[in-house]
C-alpha positions in Angstrom: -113.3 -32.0 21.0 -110.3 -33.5 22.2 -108.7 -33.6 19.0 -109.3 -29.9 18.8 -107.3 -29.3 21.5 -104.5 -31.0 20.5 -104.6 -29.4 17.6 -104.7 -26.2 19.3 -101.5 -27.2 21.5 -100.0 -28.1 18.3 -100.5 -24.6 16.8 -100.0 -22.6 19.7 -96.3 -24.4 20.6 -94.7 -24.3 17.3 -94.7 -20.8 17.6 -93.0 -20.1 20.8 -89.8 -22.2 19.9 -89.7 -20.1 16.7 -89.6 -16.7 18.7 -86.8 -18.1 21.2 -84.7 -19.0 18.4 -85.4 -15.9 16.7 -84.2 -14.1 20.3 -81.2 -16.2 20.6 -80.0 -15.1 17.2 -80.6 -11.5 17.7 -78.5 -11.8 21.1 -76.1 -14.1 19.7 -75.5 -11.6 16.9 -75.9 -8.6 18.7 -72.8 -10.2 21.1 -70.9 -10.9 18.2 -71.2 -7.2 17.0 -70.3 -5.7 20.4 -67.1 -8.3 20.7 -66.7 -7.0 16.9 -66.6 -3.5 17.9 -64.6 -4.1 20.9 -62.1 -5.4 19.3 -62.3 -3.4 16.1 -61.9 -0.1 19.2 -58.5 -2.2 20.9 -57.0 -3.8 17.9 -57.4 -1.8 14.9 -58.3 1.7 16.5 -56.9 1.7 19.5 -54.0 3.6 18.8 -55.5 6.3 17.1 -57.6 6.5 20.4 -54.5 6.7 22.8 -53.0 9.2 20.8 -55.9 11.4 20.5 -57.0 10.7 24.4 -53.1 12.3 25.0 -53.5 14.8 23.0 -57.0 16.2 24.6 -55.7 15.5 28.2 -51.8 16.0 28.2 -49.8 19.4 27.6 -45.8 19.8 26.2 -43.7 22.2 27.8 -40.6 22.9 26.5 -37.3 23.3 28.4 -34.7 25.7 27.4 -31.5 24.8 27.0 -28.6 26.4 28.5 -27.1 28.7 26.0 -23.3 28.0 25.0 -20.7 30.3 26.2 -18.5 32.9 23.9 -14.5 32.2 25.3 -11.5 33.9 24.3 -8.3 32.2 23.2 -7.5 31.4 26.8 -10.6 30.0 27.9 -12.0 33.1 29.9 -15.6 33.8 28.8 -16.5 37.1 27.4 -19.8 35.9 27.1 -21.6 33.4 30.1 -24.6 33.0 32.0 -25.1 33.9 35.5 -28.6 32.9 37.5 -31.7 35.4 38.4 -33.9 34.5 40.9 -37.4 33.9 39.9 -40.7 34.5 42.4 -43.3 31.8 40.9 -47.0 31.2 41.5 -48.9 27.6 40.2 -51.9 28.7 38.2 -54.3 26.4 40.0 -54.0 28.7 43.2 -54.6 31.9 41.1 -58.1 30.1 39.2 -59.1 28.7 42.7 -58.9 31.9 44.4 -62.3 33.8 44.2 -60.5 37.0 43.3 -58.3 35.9 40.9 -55.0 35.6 43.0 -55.4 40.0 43.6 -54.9 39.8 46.9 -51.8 37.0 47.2 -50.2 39.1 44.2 -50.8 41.9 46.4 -49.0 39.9 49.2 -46.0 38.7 47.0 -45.8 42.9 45.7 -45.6 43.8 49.4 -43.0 41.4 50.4 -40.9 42.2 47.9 -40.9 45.5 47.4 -42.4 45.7 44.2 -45.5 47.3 42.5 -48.4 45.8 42.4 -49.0 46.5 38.4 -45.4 44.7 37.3 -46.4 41.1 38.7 -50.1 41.6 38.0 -49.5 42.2 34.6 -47.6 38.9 34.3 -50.4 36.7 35.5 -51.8 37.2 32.4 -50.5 35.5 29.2 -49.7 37.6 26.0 -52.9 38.3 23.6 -55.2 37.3 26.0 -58.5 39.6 27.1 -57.2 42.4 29.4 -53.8 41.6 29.6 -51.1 44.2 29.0 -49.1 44.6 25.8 -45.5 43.0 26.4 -43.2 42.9 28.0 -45.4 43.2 30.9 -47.6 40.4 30.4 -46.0 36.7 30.2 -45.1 35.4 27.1 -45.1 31.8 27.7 -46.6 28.9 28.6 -49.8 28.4 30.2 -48.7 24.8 32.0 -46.0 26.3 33.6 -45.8 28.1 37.1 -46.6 32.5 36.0 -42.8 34.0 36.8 -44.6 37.1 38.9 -40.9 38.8 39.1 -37.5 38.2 37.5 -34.4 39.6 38.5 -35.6 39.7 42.6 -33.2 40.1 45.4 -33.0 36.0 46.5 -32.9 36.9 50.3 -36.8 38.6 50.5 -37.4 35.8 47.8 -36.6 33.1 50.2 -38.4 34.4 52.9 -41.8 33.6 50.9 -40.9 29.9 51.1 -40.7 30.1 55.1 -44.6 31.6 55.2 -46.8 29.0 53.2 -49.6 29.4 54.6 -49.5 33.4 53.7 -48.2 32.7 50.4 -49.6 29.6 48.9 -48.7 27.9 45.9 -45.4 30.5 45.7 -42.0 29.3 44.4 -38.3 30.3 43.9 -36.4 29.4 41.3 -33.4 30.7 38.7 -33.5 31.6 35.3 -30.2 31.9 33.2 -29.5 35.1 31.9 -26.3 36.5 29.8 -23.5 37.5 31.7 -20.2 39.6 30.7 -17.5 39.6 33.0 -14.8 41.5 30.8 -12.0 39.8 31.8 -9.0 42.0 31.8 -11.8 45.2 31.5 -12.3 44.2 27.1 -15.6 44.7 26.5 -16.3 43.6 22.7 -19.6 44.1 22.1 -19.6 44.5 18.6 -18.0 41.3 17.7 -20.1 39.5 20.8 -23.2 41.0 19.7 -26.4 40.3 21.8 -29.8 38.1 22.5 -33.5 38.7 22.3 -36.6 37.0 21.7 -37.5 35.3 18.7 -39.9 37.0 16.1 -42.8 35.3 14.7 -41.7 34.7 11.9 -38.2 33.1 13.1 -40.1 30.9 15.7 -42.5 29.7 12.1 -39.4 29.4 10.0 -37.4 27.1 12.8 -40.2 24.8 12.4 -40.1 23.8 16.5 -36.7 24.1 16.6 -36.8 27.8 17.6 -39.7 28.5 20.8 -41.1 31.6 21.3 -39.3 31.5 24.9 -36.2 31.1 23.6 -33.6 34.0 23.1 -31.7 34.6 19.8 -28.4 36.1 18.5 -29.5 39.7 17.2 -25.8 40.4 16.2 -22.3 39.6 16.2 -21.1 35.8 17.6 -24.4 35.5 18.7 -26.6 35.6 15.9 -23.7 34.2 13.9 -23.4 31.3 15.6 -26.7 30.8 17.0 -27.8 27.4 16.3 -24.4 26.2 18.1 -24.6 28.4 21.1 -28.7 27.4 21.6 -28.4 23.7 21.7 -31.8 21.9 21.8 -34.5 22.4 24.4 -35.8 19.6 26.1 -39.9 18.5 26.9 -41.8 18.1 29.7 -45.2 16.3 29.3 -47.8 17.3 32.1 -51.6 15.6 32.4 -54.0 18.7 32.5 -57.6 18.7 33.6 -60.5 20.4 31.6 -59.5 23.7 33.1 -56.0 23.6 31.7 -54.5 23.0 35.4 -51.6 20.7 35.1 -51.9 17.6 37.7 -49.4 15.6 37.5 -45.8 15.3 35.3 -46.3 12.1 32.3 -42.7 12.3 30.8 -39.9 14.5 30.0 -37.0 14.6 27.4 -33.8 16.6 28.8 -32.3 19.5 27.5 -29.1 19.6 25.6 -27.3 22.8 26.5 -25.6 24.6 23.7 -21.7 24.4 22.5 -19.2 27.2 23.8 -17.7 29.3 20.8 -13.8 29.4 21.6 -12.7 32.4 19.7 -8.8 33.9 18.8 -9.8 37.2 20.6 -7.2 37.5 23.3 -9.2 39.3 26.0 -5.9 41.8 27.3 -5.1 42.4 24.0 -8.9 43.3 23.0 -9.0 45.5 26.1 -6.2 47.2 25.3 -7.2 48.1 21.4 -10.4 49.3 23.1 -8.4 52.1 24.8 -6.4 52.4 22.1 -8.8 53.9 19.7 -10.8 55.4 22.6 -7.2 57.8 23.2 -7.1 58.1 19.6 -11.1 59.4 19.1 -9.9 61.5 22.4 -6.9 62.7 20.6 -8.2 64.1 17.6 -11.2 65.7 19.4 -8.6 67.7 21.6 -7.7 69.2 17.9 -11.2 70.1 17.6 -12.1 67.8 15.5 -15.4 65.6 15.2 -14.0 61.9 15.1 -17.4 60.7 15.2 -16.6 57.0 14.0 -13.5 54.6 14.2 -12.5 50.8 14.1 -9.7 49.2 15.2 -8.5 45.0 14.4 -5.6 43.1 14.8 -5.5 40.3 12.2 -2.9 37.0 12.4 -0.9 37.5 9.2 -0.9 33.5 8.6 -4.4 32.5 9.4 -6.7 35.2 9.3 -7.4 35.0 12.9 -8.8 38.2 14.4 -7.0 38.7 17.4 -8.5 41.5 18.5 -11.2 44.4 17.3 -12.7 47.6 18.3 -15.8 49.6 16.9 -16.3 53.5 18.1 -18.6 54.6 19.3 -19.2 51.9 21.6 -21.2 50.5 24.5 -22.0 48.5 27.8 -23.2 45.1 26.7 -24.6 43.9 29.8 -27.0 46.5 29.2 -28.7 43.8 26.6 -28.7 41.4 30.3 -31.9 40.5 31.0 -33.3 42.5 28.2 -32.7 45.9 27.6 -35.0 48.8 28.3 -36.5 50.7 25.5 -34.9 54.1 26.6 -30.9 52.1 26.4 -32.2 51.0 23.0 -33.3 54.3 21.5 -29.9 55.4 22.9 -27.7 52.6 21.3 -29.8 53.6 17.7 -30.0 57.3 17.8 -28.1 59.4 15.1 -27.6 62.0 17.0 -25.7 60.1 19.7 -23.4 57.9 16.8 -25.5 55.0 16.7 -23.2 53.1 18.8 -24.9 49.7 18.0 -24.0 49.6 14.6 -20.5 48.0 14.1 -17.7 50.2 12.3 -15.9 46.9 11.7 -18.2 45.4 9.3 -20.9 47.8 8.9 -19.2 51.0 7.7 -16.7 52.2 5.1 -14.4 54.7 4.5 -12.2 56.0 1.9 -8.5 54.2 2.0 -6.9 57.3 0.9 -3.3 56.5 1.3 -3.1 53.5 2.8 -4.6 52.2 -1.1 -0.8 52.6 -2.4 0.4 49.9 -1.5 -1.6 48.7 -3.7 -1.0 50.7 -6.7 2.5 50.4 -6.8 2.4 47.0 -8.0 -0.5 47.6 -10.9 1.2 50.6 -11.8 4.4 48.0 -12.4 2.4 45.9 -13.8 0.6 48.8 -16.3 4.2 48.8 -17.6 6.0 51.7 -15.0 9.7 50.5 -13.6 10.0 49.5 -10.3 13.4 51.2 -9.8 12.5 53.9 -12.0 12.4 57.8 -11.0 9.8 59.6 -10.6 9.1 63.7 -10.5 6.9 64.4 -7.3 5.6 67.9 -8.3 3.6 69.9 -5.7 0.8 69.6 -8.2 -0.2 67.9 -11.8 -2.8 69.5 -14.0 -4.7 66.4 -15.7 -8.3 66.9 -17.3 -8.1 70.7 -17.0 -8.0 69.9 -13.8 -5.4 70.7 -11.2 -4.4 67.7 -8.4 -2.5 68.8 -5.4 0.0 66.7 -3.2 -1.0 66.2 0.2 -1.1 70.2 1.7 0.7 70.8 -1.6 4.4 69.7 -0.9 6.7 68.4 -3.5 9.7 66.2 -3.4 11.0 66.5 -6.9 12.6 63.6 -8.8 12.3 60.2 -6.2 11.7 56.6 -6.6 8.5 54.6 -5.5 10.5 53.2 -2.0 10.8 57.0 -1.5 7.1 57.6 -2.7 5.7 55.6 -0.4 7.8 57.0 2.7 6.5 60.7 2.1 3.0 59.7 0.5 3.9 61.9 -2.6 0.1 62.2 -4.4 1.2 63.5 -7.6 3.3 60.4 -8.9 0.9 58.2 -8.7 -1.7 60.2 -10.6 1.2 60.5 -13.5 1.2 56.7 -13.1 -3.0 56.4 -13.3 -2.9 59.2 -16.2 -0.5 56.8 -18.2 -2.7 53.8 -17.6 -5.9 55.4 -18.0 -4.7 56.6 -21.8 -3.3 53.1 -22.8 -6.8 52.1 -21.6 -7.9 54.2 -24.6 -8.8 57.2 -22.2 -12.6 58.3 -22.4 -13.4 56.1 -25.7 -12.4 52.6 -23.6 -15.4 50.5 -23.3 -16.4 49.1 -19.6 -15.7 46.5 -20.2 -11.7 47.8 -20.9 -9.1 46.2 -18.7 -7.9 48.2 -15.8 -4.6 47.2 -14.1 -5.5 49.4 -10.6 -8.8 48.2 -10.7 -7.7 44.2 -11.5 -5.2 44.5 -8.5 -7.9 46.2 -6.0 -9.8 43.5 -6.9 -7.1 40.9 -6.2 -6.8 42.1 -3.3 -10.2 41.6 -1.9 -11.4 44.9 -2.3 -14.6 45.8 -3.2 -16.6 42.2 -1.6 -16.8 40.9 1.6 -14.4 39.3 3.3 -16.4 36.6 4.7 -15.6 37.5 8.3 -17.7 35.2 10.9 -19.9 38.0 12.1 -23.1 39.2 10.1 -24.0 42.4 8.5 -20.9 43.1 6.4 -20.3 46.1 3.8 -18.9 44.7 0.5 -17.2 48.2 0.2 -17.3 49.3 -3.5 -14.5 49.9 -5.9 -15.7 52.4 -8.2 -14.6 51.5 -11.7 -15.4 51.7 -14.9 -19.1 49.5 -14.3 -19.9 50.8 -11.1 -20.1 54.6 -12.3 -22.5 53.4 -15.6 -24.3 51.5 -12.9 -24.6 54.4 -10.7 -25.4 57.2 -13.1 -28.4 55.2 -15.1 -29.4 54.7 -10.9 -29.4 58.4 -9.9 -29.7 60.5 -13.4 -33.3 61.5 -13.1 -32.3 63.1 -10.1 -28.9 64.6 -11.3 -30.5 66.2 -14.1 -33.1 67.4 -12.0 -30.8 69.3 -9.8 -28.7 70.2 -12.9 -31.6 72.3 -13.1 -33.4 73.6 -9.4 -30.1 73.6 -7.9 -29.7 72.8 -3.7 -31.3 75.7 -2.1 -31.9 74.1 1.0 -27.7 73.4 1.0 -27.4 77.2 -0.5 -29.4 78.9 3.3 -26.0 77.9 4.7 -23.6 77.1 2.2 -23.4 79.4 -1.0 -20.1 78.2 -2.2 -21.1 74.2 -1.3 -24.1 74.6 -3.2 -23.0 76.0 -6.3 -20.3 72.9 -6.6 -23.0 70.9 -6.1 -24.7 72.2 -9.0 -21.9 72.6 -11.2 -21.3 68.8 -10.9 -24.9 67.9 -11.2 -24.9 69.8 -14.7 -21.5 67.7 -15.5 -23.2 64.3 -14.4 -26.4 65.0 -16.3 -25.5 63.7 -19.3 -22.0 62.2 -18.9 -21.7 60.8 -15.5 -21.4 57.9 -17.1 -18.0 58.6 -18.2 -15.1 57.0 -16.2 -12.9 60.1 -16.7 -8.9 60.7 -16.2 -10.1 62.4 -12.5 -11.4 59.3 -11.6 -8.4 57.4 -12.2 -6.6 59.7 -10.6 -8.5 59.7 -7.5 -8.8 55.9 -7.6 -4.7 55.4 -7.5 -4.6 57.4 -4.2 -7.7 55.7 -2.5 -10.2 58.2 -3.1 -13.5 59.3 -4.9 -16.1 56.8 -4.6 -14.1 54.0 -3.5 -14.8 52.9 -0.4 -13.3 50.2 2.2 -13.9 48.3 5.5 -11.3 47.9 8.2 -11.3 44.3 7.7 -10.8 44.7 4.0 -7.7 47.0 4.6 -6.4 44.9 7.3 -6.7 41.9 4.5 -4.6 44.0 1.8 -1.8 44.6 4.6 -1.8 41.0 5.8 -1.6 39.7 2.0 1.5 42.0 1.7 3.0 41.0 4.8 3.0 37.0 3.8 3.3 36.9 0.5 0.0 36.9 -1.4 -2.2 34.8 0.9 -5.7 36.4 1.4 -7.4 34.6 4.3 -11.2 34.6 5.3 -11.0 36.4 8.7 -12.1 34.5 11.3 -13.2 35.1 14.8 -14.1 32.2 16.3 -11.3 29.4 16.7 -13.2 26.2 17.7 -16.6 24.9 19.2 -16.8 23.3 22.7 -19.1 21.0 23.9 -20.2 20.2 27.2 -18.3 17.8 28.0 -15.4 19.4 26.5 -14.5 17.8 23.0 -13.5 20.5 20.6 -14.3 20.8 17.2 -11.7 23.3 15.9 -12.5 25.6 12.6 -10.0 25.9 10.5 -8.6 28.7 8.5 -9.8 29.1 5.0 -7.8 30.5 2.2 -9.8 32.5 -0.3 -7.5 33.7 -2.6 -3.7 34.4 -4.0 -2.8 37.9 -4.7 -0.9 38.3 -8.3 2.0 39.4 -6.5 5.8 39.5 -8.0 7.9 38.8 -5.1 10.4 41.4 -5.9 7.6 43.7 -5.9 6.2 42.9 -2.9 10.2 43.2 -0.8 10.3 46.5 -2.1 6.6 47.7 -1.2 7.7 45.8 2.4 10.9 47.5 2.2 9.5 50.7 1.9 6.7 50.6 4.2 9.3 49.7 6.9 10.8 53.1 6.6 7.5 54.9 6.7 7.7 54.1 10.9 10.9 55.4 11.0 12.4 59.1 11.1 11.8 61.0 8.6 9.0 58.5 7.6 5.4 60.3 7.8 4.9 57.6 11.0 8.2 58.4 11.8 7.3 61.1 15.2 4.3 58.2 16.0 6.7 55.4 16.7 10.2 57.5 18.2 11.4 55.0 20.4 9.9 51.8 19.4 12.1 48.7 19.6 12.5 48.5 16.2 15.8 46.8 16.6 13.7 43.8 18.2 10.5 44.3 16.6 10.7 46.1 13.3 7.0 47.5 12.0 6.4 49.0 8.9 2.8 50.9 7.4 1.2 53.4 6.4 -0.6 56.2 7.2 -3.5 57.7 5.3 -5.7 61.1 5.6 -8.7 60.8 3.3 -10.6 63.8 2.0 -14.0 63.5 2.5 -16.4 65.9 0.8 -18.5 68.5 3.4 -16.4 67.0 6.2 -13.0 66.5 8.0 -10.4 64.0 6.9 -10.6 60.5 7.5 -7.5 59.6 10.2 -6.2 56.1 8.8 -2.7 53.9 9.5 -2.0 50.6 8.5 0.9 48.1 9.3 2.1 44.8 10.5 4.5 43.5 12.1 7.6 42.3 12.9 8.9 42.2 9.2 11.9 40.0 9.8 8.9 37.3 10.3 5.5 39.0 9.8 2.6 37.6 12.5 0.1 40.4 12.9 -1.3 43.5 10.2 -3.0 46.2 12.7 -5.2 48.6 11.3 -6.7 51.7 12.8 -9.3 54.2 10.9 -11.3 56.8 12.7 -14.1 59.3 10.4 -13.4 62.7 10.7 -9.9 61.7 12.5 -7.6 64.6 10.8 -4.6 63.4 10.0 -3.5 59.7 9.3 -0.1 60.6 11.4 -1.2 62.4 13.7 -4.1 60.2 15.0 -4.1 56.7 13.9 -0.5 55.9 14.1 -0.4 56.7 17.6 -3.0 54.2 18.3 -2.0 51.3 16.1 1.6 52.2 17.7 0.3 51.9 21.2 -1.5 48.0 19.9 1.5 46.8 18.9 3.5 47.8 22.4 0.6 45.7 24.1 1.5 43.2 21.7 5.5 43.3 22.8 4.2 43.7 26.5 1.8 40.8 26.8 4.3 38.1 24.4 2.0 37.7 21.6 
């Protein structure tokens, strides 16, 4: 029995150490997983962790920067930033409050004199449930403090602060806004242009450069210059909890503010080009005129620096302050009002009419005619089967080109075009045929853009030999359509209008391809389809004035930065005009008598110091079919050493004398007034 039981002990013992070894594996693996694990979580993933625990419990906010300034050539901005006082409430306080923050925003309204709807509607964030379309909701950032009211009067802002316990979780701060002083009364706005918000697709497209917050150039200096004048925006990093309530501030990355655009615009003489064409627009609608559009620029013969420029019809700027109001906006775009938004300095064109001879004296010496040669002005010159008049039909008889260009005579220089046209090889000559008025339009600038530092600019169009195959394959369904139907809607008021109409639609049909001896004609003088900036003609007289050089025109002069180093821009020659210099003294020559009596500027600049300050140009009147003449003169000055070409053009002016010269005469007395 005994030995059973031993047995027994035997048998019953060997198991149990078995099962605590088994046990003391399991645990001794099981902790060498966990220590595993742990350090698999610190060592290998722990970063990935931090980053995505960050990332589920922290917010960015972006901080504006402070946009750059726009300074004229003295330093006195025509474009800064003045403050707005700002009437804040934190989030938390509107999600705590049982109502939704109705009653404090009712409060805040009260106290500041405002309706209830304006700040309620910026509680609520753009696209969300209920909230208003914008502007009127808030466009920003959730983990920010909701701006109730912009643009406040600071004294009932302030008294908010001293009442906490009626208005909790209410702040006051500023928010920069663009600001115009117009110093010495210019105003600019076309070449300043103005700010808005972003789109959606330019915020996508800056890929985070660009925040939906943010304001934009939308035109002129602005937009042109927009990623200097922005700067960068800064970052704030705020700890949120699961409602989306910020708690506390992690980090934050500053802001840089943007560079200051130093331009050449001299701000008296700007304001005083300004009322220049204003008294020239004035002028020519005291003759009962229309002058619906006009431009004005004062150019740096040397450098292409744009001293000064004017657009009619024009507007307020600081209207754009802020942000604009819809009903300002549908004024500044309305047709019926002149769109005064859109920029006659870059955006429009007009026919040269005279003002183009300069340059077709020297392609007509270079087609072969004698620069000292004479030359029969006629009151008229049948060409074609057709008959061209001189301007209101005067004639001069036999006279050189100096004396051609003093009294505008018309019909030498379509005798001069005729000549060339035939040696061309007349309507047989292929497109590709080799036009000396055309080549030295073109080498002139005419007919591309000038590159000027401000967007939206008209290439103008020379219309040669190309251009009118171009444009009659483009519109010849349509001419040949009304070769046929006619313009009855034109014929209700206009019998005589409409039959013209007609009667060249039927020509065009089937040979308004042809570059005919009319066209040339036309072209020598500056008119038919060839069409010109201001810029473009201020180019062609600067050239002149200096000897060939065509320079880029350039608004702005240098960048600034904060802390005041100054990157300057230099000027940028684009191209030599095939000038002979004899040719050019004698076009000079010329011009200079066109200012004086007897001249057709001559009444325009009676008394001018001439003696001290000699200016020559030339005026221009361009016949614009179904409406009045275009008003246009253009000159530089002071020949003896020439530093500035002025040019003045206003639509449905009248008379180049009569109207423009006045105005680019009364430019270059602020010029001898202010020592430029």
């Amino acid at each position: 029995m005994r030995r059973v039981r031993v047995q027994r002990r035997r048998r019953v013992g060997r198991p149990a150490a078995g099962v605590t070894g088994v046990v003391l594996v399991l645990l001794v693996t099981l902790f060498g997983l966990l220590v595993g694990r742990l350090g698999q979580l610190q060592l290998v993933q722990g970063p990935e962790l931090a980053r995505a625990a960050t990332t589920l419990n922290t917010r960015t906010v972006t901080e504006q920067a402070l946009r750059g300034r726009i300074l004229d050539r003295t330093g006195q901005p025509l474009v800064a930033n003045s403050f707005q006082t700002v009437v804040t409430v934190q989030r938390s306080v509107l999600v705590d409050a049982k109502d939704g923050g109705r009653d404090l925003v009712t409060r805040v309204a009260a106290a500041l004199g405002l309706p209830f709807e304006r700040l309620w509607g910026k509680t609520m964030l753009c696209g969300t449930a209920g909230a208003p379309p914008p502007p009127a909701c808030f466009n920003g950032s959730p983990y920010v403090p909701v701006p109730l009211a912009s643009g406040v009067d600071a004294r009932r802002a302030l008294t908010l602060l001293e009442q906490p316990e009626k208005f909790p979780g209410v702040g006051v701060t500023t928010e920069p806004v663009r600001d115009y002083p117009q110093p010495a009364g210019a105003l600019a706005p076309h070449l300043l242009g103005w700010v808005g918000p972003p789109s959606a697709d330019q915020v996508k497209a800056a890929k985070g450069r660009i925040d939906a917050e943010d304001v934009v150039g939308r035109a002129g200096l602005e937009q042109q210059y927009d990623d200097v004048l922005r700067g960068t925006n800064g970052s704030t990093v705020v700890a949120v909890d699961p409602r989306g309530i910020v708690t506390r501030t992690v980090g934050a990355t500053p802001a840089v503010p943007g560079r200051d655009v130093v331009t050449h615009l001299d701000a008296r003489l700007q304001a005083r080009t300004e009322a220049a064409l204003a008294r020239a627009v004035a002028s020519a609608r005291g003759q009962k005129l229309p002058a619906d559009t006009g431009a004005a620029v004062v150019v740096d013969v040397t450098n292409g620096a744009v001293v000064a420029a004017a657009s009619y019809p024009t507007y307020d700027p600081s209207l754009f302050a802020g942000g604009i109001s819809s009903a300002d906006l549908a004024r500044l775009t309305d047709d019926r009002r002149g769109t005064p938004l859109r920029s006659r300095l870059t955006a429009e064109t007009f026919p040269p009419a005279s003002t183009f001879k300069v340059v077709s004296v020297p392609a007509a010496v270079q087609a072969g005619a004698d620069l000292h040669g004479t030359y029969d002005c006629s009151p008229n010159v049948t060409i074609g089967g057709h008959v061209f008049n001189n301007y209101e039909s005067r004639g001069y008889g036999p006279i050189d080109l100096h004396r051609t260009l003093v009294v505008s005579c018309d019909t030498v220089f379509y005798r001069l075009a005729y000549a060339a046209w035939l040696a061309q090889g007349g309507l047989a000559a292929p497109v590709s045929a080799v036009d000396p008025f055309v080549s030295m339009a073109k080498a002139f600038g005419l007919g591309r853009r000038t590159g000027v530092d401000l967007p939206g600019e008209a290439p103008g169009r020379v219309a040669d030999r190309a251009w009118k195959e171009q444009y009659w394959l483009a519109t010849r369904d349509e001419t040949c359509r009304r070769a046929k139907t006619g313009y009855p809607e034109v014929a209700r008021t206009d019998r005589a209008r409409a039959d013209y109409l007609k009667q060249l639609a039927v020509e065009n049909c089937t040979a308004g391809y042809q570059y005919r001896a009319g066209d040339a004609v036309n072209f020598s003088i500056g008119q038919g389809d060839t069409a010109v900036t201001v810029l473009q003609m201020a180019g062609v007289y600067a050239a002149l004035a200096n000897g060939g050089t065509l320079w880029q025109p350039q608004v702005a002069a240098a960048l600034r930065s904060a802390s005041g180093a100054t990157t300057p821009i230099p000027p940028r020659r684009v191209g030599t005009v095939p000038l002979r210099p004899d040719v050019a003294a004698y076009v000079r020559s010329a011009l200079s008598d066109v200012t004086r009596p007897g001249g057709s500027a001559g009444t325009a600049f009676k008394g001018f110091p001439q003696d001290r300050y000699p200016v020559a140009g030339k005026t221009g009147t361009g016949e614009v079919f179904g409406k009045q003449a275009t008003a246009w003169f253009a000159g530089f000055g002071p020949t003896t050493k020439p530093k500035y070409a002025v040019v003045v053009v206003v639509g449905q002016g009248g008379s180049g004398s009569k109207v423009a010269a006045p105005a680019v005469r009364q430019i270059f007395d602020a010029i001898l007034a202010l020592g430029l």
